[in-house]
C-alpha positions as CSV (number, residue, x, y, z in Angstrom):
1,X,-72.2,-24.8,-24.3
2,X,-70.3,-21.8,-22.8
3,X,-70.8,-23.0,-19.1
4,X,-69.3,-26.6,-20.5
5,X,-66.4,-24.5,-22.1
6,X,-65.7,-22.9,-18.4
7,X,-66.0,-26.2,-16.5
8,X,-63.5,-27.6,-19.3
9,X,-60.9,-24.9,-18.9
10,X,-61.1,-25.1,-14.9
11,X,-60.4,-28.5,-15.0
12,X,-57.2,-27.8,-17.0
13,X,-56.3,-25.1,-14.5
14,X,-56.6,-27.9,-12.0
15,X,-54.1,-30.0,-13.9
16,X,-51.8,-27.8,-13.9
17,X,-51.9,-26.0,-10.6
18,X,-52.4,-29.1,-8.6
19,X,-56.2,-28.6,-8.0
20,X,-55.6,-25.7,-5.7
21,X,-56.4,-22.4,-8.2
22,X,-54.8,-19.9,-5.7
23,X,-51.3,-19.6,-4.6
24,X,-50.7,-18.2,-1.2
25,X,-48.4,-15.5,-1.7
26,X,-46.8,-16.6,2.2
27,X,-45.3,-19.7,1.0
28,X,-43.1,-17.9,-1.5
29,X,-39.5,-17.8,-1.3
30,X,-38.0,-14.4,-0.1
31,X,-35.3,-14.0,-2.6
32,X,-33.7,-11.1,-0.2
33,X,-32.7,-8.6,-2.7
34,X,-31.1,-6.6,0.2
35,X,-28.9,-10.1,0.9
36,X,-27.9,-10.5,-2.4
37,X,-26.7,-6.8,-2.6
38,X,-24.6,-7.3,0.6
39,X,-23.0,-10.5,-0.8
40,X,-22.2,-8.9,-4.1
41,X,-20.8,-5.3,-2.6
42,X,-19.0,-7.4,-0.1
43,X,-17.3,-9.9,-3.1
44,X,-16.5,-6.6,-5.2
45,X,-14.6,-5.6,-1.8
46,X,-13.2,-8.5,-1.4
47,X,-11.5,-8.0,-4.9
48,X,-10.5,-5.1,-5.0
49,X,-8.7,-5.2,-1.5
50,X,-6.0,-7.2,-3.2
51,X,-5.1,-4.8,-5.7
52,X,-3.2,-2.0,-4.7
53,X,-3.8,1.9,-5.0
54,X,-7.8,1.4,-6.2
55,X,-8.6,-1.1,-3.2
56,X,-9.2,1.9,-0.9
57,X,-12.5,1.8,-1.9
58,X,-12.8,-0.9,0.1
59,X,-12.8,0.9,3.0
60,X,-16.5,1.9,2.0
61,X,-17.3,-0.9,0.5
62,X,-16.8,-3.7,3.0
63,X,-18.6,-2.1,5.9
64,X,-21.5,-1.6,3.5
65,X,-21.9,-4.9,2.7
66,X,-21.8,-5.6,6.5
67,X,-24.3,-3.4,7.1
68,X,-27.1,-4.3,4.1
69,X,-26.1,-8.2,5.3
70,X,-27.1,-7.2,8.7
71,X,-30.4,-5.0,7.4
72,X,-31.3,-8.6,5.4
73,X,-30.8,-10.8,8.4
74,X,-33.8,-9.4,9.0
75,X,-36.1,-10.9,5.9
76,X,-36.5,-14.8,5.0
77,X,-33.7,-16.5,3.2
78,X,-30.5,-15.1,5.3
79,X,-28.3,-17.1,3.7
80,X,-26.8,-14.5,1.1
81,X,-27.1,-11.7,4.2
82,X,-24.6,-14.1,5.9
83,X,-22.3,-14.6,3.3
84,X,-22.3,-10.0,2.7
85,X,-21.1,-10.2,6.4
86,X,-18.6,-12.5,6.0
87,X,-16.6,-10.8,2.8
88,X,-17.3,-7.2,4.3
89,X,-15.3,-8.7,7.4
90,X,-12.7,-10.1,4.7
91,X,-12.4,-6.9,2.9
92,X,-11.7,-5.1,6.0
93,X,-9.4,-7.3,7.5
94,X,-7.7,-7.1,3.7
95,X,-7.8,-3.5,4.1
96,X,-5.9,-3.7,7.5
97,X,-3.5,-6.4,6.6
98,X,-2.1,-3.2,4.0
99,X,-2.4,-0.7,6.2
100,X,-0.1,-2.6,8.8
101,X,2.4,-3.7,6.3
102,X,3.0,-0.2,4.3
103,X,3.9,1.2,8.5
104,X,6.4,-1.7,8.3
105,X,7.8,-0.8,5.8
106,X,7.8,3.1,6.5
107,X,9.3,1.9,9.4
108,X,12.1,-0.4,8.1
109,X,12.8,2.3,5.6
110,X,13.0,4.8,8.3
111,X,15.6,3.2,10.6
112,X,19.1,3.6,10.1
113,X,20.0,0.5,7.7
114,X,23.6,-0.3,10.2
115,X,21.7,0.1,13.3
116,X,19.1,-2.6,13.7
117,X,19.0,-3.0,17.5
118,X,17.7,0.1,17.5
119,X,20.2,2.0,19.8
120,X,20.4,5.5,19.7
121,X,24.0,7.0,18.7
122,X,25.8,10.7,19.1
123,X,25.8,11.0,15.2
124,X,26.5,14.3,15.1
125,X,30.1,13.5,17.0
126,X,30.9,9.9,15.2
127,X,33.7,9.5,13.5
128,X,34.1,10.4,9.9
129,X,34.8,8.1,7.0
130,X,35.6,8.5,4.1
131,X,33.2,7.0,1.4
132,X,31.4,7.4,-2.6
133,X,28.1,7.1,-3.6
134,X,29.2,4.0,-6.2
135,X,31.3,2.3,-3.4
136,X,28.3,2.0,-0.8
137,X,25.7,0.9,-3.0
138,X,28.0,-1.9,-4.7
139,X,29.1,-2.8,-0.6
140,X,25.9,-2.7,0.4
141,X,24.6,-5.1,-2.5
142,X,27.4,-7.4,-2.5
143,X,27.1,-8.3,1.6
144,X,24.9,-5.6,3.9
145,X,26.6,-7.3,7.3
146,X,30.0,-6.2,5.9
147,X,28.5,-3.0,5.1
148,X,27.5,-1.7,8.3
149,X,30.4,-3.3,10.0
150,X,32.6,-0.7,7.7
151,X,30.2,1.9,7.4
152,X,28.2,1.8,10.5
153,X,28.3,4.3,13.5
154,X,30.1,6.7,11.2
155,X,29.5,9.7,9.3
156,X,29.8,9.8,6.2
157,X,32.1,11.8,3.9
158,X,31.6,12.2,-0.1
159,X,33.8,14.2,-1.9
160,X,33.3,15.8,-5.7
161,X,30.1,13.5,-6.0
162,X,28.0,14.6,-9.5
163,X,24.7,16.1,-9.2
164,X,22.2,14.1,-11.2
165,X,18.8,16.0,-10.0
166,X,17.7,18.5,-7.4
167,X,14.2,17.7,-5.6
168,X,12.4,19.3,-2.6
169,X,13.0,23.2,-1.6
170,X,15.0,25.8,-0.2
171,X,13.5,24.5,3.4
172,X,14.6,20.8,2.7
173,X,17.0,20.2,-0.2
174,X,16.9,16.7,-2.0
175,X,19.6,16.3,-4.5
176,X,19.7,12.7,-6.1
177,X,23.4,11.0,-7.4
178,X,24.0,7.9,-9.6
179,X,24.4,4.8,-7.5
180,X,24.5,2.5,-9.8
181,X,23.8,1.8,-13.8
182,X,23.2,-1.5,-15.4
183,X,22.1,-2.2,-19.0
184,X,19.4,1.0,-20.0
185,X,18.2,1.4,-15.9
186,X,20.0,4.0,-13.5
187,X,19.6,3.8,-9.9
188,X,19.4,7.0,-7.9
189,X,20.9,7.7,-4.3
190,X,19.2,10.6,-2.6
191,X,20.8,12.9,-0.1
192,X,18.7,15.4,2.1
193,X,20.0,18.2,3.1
194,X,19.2,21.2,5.9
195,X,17.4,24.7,5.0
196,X,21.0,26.4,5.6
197,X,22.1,24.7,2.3
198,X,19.4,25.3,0.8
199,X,20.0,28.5,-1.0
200,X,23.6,27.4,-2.2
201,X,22.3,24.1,-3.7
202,X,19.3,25.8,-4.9
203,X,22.3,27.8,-7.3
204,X,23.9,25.1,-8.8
205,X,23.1,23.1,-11.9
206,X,23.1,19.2,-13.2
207,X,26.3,17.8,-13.5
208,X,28.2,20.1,-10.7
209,X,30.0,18.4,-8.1
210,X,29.6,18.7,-4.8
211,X,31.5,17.3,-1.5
212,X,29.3,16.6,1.9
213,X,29.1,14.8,5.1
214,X,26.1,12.5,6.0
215,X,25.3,11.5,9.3
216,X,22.9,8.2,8.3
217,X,22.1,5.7,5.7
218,X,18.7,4.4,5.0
219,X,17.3,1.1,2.8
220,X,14.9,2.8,0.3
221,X,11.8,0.1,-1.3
222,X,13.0,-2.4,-3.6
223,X,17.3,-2.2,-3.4
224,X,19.3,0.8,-2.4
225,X,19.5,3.4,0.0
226,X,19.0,7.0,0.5
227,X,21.7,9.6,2.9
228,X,19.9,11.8,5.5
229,X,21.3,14.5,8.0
230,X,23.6,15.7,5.1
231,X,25.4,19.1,4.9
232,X,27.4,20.6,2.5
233,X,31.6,20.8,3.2
């Protein structure tokens, strides 16, 4: 009765497994687990990469799902490998794409905003005009061509101009004006000045006035600008 009871159950094995009762552990799909992890660090790159300040782990990210994709080209089933290759690439060239335009801008922001051919001038001999911390911004604002056909190849001359905050040192001097104010926002000019005015402005408080010549105007991010090459009068 028992041996019946075996040859009964083997036959329902069969049934169910197709008459072959072993399964060769060969024919198996690889599921790649190494692929899968390239594919998925290599997405999480590719994310992050668009957002800015966090997406410089990306940097690490993206060549790591390159280099698990290329470990798992190694082992069956590649296809997941390939696609960890492909978004580290991405990342990468995300990450690059930044990188090139944040020196554009640095660079834009760094040139003088009149002088766009990039010809070199005798700043320190131009011609002085005349000028206020209000009246450039609202020129510059209302028509920038206009601007740097009045303003351009000059030094600049501010008199009695209200002190609104002090940054940098002794060594470097920042001191920061009110270009303009609409509704509840202020917008700030900067003006940096050399270490031998450092120790006078580092005496004076908000609020005091103060007359200077600037020898260049620069576009700051967003609207604006910002003085360099100042000195006090």
């Amino acid at each position: 009765m028992r041996l019946d009871n075996q040859r009964y159950n083997a036959g329902v094995d069969d049934i169910y497994t197709g008459g072959d009762m072993t399964t060769d552990a060969a024919s198996r799909p690889d599921h790649n687990a190494l692929g899968k992890a390239a594919f998925i660090v290599g997405l999480i790159g590719l994310i992050l990469s668009f957002i800015p300040l966090i997406g410089f782990v990306s940097w690490i990210l993206g060549p790591l799902a390159i280099l698990f994709g290329l470990i798992a080209l190694l082992r069956k089933s590649r296809s997941l490998a390939i696609a960890g290759i492909v978004t580290g690439v991405l990342t990468l060239y995300v990450c690059y794409g930044w990188i090139k335009g944040t020196q554009s801008l640095g660079e834009a922001m760094n040139k003088d905003a009149f002088n766009t051919s990039g010809e070199t001038f005798d700043m320190a001999n131009a011609p002085i005009i005349d000028a206020t911390i209000k009246g450039i911004w609202k020129d510059v604002e209302g028509n920038k061509i206009a601007a740097g056909e009045k303003y351009g190849k000059h030094r600049l001359r501010f008199t009695k101009e209200v002190i609104q905050e002090f940054g940098g040192d002794a060594s470097a001097p920042v001191v920061s004006f009110t270009g303009k104010t609409e509704d509840y926002l202020t917008h700030f000019v900067s003006a940096s000045f050399a270490a031998k005015d450092g120790k006078e402005i580092g005496s004076l408080k908000k609020g005091a006035r103060i007359s200077f010549i600037c020898e260049d105007i620069r576009e700051t991010f967003g609207d604006g600008y910002s003085l360099g090459g100042c000195s006090l009068k």
